[in-house]
Every structure is written in structure tokens, then in C-alpha cells.
TORPA-922426 format. One record per residue (C-alpha): z, y negated, x; residue in one letter. Coordinates in steps of 0.05 Angstrom, whole numbers, padded with zeros to 5 digits, always signed. Layout:
ZYXA
...
END
This chain:
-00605+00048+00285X
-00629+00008+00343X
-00621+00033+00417X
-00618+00105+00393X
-00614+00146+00466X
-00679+00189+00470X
-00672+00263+00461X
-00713+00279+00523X
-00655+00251+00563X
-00638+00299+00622X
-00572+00340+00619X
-00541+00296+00678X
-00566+00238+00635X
-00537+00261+00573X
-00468+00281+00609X
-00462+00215+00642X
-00458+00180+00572X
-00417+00233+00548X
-00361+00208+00599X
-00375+00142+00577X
-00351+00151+00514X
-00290+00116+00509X
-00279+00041+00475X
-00315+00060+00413X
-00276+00121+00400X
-00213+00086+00411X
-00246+00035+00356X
-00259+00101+00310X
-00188+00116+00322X
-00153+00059+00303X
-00204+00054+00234X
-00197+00116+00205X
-00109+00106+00196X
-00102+00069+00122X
-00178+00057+00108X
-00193+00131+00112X
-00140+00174+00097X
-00115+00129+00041X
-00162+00082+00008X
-00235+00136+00013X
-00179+00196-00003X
-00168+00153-00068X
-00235+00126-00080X
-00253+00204-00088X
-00192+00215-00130X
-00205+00165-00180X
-00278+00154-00186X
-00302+00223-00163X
-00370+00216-00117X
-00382+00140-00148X
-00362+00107-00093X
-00390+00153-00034X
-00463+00096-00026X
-00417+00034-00034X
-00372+00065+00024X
-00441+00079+00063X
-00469+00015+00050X
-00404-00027+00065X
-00415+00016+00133X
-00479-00001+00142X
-00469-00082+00133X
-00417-00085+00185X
-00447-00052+00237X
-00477-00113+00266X
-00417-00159+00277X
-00384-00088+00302X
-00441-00083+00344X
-00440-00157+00367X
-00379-00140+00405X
-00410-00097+00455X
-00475-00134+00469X
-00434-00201+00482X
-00384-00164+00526X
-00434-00121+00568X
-00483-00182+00565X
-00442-00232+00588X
-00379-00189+00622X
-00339-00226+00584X
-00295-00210+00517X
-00313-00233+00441X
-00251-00265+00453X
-00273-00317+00510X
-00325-00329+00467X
-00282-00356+00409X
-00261-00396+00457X
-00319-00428+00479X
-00337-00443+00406X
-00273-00494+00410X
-00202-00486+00416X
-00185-00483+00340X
-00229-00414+00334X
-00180-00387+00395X
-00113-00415+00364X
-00132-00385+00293X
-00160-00321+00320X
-00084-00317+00367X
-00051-00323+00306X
-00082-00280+00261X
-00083-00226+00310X
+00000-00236+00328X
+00011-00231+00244X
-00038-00175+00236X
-00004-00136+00304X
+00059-00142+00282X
+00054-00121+00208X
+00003-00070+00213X
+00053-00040+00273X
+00113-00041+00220X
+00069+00000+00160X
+00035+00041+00207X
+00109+00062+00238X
+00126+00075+00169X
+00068+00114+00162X
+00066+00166+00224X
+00150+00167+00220X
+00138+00200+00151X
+00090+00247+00176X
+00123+00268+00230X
+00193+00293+00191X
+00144+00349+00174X
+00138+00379+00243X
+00213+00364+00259X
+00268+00412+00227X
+00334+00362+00232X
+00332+00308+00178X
+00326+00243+00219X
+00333+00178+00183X
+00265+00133+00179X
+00290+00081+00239X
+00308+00148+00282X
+00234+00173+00264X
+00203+00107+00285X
+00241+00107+00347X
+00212+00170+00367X
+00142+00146+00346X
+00146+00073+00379X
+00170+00110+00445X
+00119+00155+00452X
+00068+00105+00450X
+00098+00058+00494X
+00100+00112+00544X
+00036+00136+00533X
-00001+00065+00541X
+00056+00052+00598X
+00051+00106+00639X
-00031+00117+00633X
-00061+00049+00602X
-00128+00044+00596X
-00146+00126+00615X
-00092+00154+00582X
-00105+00123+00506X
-00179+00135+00526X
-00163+00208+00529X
-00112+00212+00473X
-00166+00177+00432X
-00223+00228+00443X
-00169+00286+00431X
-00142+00255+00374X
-00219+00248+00346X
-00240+00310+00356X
-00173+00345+00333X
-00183+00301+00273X
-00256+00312+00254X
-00259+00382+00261X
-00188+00401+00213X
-00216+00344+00162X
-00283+00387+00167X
-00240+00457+00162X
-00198+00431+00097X
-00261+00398+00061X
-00292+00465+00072X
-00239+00497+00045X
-00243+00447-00009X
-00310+00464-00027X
-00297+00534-00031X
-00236+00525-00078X
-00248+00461-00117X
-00194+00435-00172X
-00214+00443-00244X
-00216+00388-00274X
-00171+00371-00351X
-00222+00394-00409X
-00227+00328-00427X
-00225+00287-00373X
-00285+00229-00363X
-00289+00198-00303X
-00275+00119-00304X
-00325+00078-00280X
-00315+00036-00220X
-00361-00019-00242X
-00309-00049-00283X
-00267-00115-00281X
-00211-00064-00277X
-00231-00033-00221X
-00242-00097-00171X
-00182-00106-00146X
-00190-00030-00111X
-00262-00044-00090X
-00250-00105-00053X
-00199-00084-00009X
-00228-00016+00003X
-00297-00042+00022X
-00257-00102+00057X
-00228-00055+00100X
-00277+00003+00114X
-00288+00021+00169X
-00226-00040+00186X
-00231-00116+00183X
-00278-00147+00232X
-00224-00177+00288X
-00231-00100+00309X
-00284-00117+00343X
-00251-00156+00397X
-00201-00097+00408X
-00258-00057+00426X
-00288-00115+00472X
-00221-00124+00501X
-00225-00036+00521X
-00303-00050+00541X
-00286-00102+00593X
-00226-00064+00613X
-00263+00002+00623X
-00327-00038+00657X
-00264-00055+00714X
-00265+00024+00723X
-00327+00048+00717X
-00400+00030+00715X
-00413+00018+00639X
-00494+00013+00626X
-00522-00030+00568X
-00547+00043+00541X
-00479+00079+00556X
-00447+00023+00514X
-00479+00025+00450X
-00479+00097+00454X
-00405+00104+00455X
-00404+00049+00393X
-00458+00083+00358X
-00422+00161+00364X
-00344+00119+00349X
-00377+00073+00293X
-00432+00132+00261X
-00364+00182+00256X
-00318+00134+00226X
-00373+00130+00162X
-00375+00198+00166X
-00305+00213+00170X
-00296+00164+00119X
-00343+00210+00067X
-00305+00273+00087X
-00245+00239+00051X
-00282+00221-00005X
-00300+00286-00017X
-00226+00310-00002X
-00202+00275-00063X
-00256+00289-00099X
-00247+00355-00092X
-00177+00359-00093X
-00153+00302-00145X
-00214+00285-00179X
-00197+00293-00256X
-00128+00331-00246X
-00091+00278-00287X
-00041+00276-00236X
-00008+00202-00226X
-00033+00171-00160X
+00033+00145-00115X
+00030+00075-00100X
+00047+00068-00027X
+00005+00096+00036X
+00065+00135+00056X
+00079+00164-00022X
-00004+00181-00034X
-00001+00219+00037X
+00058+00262+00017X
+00034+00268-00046X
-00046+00299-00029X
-00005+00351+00025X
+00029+00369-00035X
-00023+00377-00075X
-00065+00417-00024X
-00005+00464-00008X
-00001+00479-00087X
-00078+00491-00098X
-00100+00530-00041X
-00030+00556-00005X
+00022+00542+00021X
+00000+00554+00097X
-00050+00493+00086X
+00004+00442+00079X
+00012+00431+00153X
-00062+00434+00163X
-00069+00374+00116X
+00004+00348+00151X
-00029+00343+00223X
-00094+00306+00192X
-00058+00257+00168X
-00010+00248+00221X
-00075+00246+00273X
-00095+00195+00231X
-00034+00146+00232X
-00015+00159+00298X
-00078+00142+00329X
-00082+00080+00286X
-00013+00063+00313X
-00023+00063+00390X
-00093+00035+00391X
-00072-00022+00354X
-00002-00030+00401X
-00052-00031+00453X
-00110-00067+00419X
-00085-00126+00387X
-00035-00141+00450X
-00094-00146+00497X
-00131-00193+00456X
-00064-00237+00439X
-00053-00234+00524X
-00127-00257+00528X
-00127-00314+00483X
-00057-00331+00514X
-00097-00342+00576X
-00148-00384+00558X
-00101-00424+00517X
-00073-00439+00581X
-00134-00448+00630X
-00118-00389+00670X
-00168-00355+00710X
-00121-00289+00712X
-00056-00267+00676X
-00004-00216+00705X
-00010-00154+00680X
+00060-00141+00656X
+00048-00201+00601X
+00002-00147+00571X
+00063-00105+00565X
+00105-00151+00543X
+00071-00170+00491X
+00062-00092+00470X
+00138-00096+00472X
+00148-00156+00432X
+00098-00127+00382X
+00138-00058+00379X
+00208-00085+00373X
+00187-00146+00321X
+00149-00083+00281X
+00212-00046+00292X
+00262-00105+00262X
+00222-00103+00203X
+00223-00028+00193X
+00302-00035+00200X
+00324-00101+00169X
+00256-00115+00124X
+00235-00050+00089X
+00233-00077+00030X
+00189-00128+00044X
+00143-00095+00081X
+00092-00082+00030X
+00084-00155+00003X
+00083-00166+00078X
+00026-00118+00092X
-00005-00139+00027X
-00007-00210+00063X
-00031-00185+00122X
-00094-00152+00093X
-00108-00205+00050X
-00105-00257+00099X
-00148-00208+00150X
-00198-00200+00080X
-00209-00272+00075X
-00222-00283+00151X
-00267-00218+00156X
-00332-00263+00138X
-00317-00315+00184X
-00311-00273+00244X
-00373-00236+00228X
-00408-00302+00231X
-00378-00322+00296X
-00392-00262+00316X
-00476-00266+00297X
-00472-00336+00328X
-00441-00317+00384X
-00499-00256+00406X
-00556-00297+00376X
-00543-00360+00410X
-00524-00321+00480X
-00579-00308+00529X
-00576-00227+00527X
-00626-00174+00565X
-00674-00149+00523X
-00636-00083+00510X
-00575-00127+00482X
-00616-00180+00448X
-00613-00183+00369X
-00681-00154+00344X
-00714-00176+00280X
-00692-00109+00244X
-00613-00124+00267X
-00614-00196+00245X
-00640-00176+00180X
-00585-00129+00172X
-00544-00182+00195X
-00567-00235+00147X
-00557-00183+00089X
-00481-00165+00113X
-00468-00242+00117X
-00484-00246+00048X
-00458-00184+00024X
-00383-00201+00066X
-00380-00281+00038X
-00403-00250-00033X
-00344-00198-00027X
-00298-00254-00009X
-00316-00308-00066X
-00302-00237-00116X
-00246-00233-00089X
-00218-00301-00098X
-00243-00305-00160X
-00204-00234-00182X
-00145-00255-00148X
-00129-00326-00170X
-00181-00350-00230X
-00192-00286-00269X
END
């Protein structure tokens, strides 16, 4: 990919970007919750290694408008989201409320999600709201106490923890694959069947395009606290961005491996399906690997759940600004919007649970249908900005982009046509 960092960089050089690493890890982190653990973990498990180039692929037509995020923010020193707003005022007040929607369910599942997980490490039986509680708090305190440094250091130790027990269990994996039945035959994924799982998996792999002004919103944010180079930049997105597709094969290959062919009935529900493949692992290769598989998952979840707390309430305290005309905002609205994010994800967890999955199912459907658009504000946005040379879109990258348009407004006029004329 473009602006690779050359290998004859000096060991100060290469240590400097090294500590620069930050924003686009924190983007890996809050990608690789539902999109990895559940959707590729499934791909694998139903379609075997079918799926593994359409998963690289979908990668590989995103990263521009991914991408587009840090050469407008370190070109400019300003956030994706400022630029919405100079492309009018109904970009900004759509883009607000998407993102306050999106926050606030994805907060509610993703509670759901990591409270689950974490009854396996706790030896009381604590009801789901208790569980949450404990989850929701230690976030809060996390991004309250440390902000910006402290979730750029849980992110890098939740990455790495997470990479290399995913690369210990595939391993494992490998060495003790499941048999499949006798007469199994794997379905095929290029069916009319099979679009409704396609869709939303490549829709959200690595995670819908508004990420990308999450990750602007930590790029400005860190370029307050440190000096942030053009080549520092994009070598932080490339390492975060690169690892999520990688990541995102591992778990192919996990339920290939582990489910592919078993016959065993796939749970609905992201919560269920993760319970479920622990299960499943503990059974096949011992019982000692079930908390291995446990802390994966919860990794997973839980780093999805504070970088989005954090994430989406930056950008909704940003476009809250310039809704207003303000040349600063105090800092405790940031905050208190991360509060009024937790607790509304909270009420729904306590008084909505049984909504919450046509909710969610809104949520990504909604952020599906919207994914194209942003990607082409996003193209506009870094090809119609004056950028240096090292930031500029190059012939090769607006190809790509060109392609990904096509390939993200294709997706979406599939999926309309699955959803509501088929």
C-alpha cells in the first residue's frame, strides 16, 4: 500500500513510530468486537475457507475512505468531522444523529456482550444489569481517570493480548482440526440464500465507515500531545487497519477449523454464538482451553466497548460544537456525553432487553445504508482538499477508491433489493 515506511529506517526512526502508534490501534480495537469474533467466526463455520478473498477484498476497498481520515486530519489539523461540516449543515446534523443512535445502541449490545463474558472469570452468579454495571464502570473510569493515554495504552495491550491468544488457539486449531460429518457438503455462499449474511458481514468488516471520524477525532486529540508526522500517521493506520484484516482471517480459520461441517446448530445472537464456540473449543481440545478462548473473546468486546464510549462521544461533542459556532467546547461536555451514552445504553439493557436486537438490527442497517455515502464524502473531502504531497490521493489510491465506491453503492442497491423487493 502507499506510504509504506522504508526498511532502511534507523532504529531511533523506527522506535519513534513505534510510540506513535496509537489512533489506529484504538480503530483496530473497536473493529474487531462483533465483525470479528462473530460474523468471520461464522463465515468460517458455515462456508468453510469460501469467504476468506471476499473478507480480504471487502478489506481492501475500504481502506481508502479509512485512510481519508488521517490525511484530512493531519493535512488540514482538523477532524473528518469539521469537514462534514463544511460540506453544509445537513451532512453535520445527519452525521450527529446517526452517530448518537449508533453510540447508544451499539453501547447497549456491546454491554450485553462483554457482561456475558465476563460471568466466566467471576465465581458469584451476578445478574446481567449487575454485570453491566461492573463493565460500564470500569470504562468510565478508565477513559475518566486517563482519557486520551490511558485507552491509548489499554488499546495496544488489549491488541496485542488479543492477537497473539487468537494466534495460540488457531494454532492449536490447526494441530487438532474437527472432523467433519461423512457426508457433509459445504453450502455455497454464492446463493440467494446466503445474501442476507454476506451483506452485513462485508457491510461491516472491518466496521462501518463513520469509524473513521472516531479515529480522526483520537488523531487530532493525540496531535494536542505529541508531534504526529504525516509518515508516523499512516503508519499507525496502516499496522491498526493491516491487523484488523488479518485478525479478521484468523477467525475465519477459527471456525473453520473448529465448526466447519460439525452439523452443530449455529446460536442466533452474538452473545449465544460466543458461548457457544468456548463451548465447543473446551469439548474438542480440553477443557483448560475454554478460558483461553473466554479471554479472546472478552478482549474482543471489551475493547469494542470503551473505544466506542469514547469514540462516538467525541465526535457527537464535535459536531455539537460546530452546530453551535463555537470555536472551543468545555471539556466536561465530552464526558457528559460519555455519561449520557452509558446510562441511555444502560436503560436499555435494564428496561429494553428484549428489544435490543431489532434495535441493533436497526442500528446496523441504518449505519449499512449510510456506509457508501460517507465513503464518498469522505473521497470528496481528501480529493478536493489541498494536501502535501505525502497526503495527497495518488493515481493508484483513487483507483482503489473509484473501485470501493462502486463496490460499497453496489453492496447497498443488493441489499435493498434482498431486503424489501426480493
Amino acid at each position: 500500500m502507499e506510504n509504506a515506511i522504508p526498511s532502511q529506517s534507523s532504529p531511533s526512526k523506527l522506535g519513534t513510530l513505534v510510540r506513535s502508534l496509537g489512533p489506529g490501534i484504538m480503530a483496530a480495537a473497536a473493529a474487531v468486537g462483533g465483525s470479528h469474533l462473530v460474523a468471520s467466526t461464522k463465515a468460517g463455520a458455515i462456508y468453510g475457507w469460501q469467504l476468506a478473498i471476499l473478507i480480504l477484498l471487502v478489506n481492501l476497498f475500504k481502506y481508502p475512505f479509512f485512510k481519508a481520515g488521517v490525511q484530512y486530519t493531519v493535512g488540514t489539523k482538523t477532524s473528518l468531522v469539521e469537514g462534514y461540516s463544511k460540506l453544509g449543515k445537513p451532512y453535520l446534523i445527519s452525521f450527529a444523529l446517526l452517530s448518537v443512535i449508533s453510540a447508544i445502541v451499539n453501547t447497549a449490545a456491546l454491554l450485553m456482550f462483554s457482561a456475558s463474558l465476563l460471568a466466566y472469570f467471576i465465581p458469584v452468579d451476578l445478574s446481567m444489569p449487575t454485570l453491566c454495571v461492573i463493565v460500564l464502570v470500569t470504562c468510565l473510569s478508565i477513559l475518566f481517570v486517563g482519557h486520551y493515554k490511558a485507552l491509548d495504552t489499554l488499546s495496544k495491550t488489549i491488541m496485542a493480548v488479543l492477537t497473539v491468544t487468537t494466534l495460540v488457539a488457531v494454532a492449536i486449531a490447526f494441530g487438532n482440526p474437527v472432523e467433519p460429518q461423512p457426508d457433509f457438503v459445504s453450502p455455497s455462499p454464492w446463493t440467494l440464500a446466503a445474501i442476507g449474511f454476506i451483506v452485513v458481514t462485508m457491510g461491516w468488516m472491518p466496521a462501518p465507515i463513520e469509524i473513521s471520524s472516531l479515529t480522526s477525532m483520537w488523531l487530532k486529540s493525540q496531535c494536542r500531545e505529541q508531534d504526529v508526522t504525516a509518515k508516523s500517521a499512516l503508519f499507525d493506520f496502516n499496522v491498526g487497519y493491516i491487523g484488523t484484516a488479518v485478525l479478521a482471517l484468523v477467525f475465519v480459520a477459527l471456525g473453520t477449523l473448529m465448526l466447519h461441517g460439525t452439523g452443530v446448530q449455529l446460536q442466533a445472537s452474538g452473545v449465544g454464538f460466543s458461548h457457544q464456540l468456548i463451548s465447543l473449543y473446551a469439548a474438542t481440545i480440553g477443557e483448560w482451553s475454554r478460558y483461553l478462548v473466554a479471554i479472546i473473546a472478552f478482549f474482543c468486546i471489551f475493547g469494542s466497548t470503551i473505544t466506542v464510549i469514547d469514540g462516538y462521544s467525541r465526535v457527537i461533542t464535535e459536531s455539537q460544537r460546530l452546530l453551535r459556532s463555537k470555536q472551543t467546547i468545555h471539556p466536561a461536555m465530552n464526558q457528559a456525553w460519555m455519561l449520557i451514552v452509558s446510562i441511555s445504553a444502560l436503560c436499555i439493557v435494564v428496561f429494553l432487553a428484549k428489544a435490543l436486537l431489532p434495535m441493533l438490527d436497526f442500528a446496523m442497517v441504518l449505519a449499512f445504508i449510510t456506509t457508501p455515502f460517507f465513503a464518498l464524502l469522505n473521497y470528496i473531502l481528501v480529493t478536493r482538499t489541498p494536501l502535501p504531497a505525502e497526503l495527497a490521493v495518488g493515481p493508484k489510491l483513487k483507483a482503489l477508491s473509484i473501485i470501493g465506491l462502486v463496490y460499497l453503492f453496489g453492496f447497498l442497491a443488493l441489499f435493498v433489493w434482498w431486503k424489501w423487493f426480493m
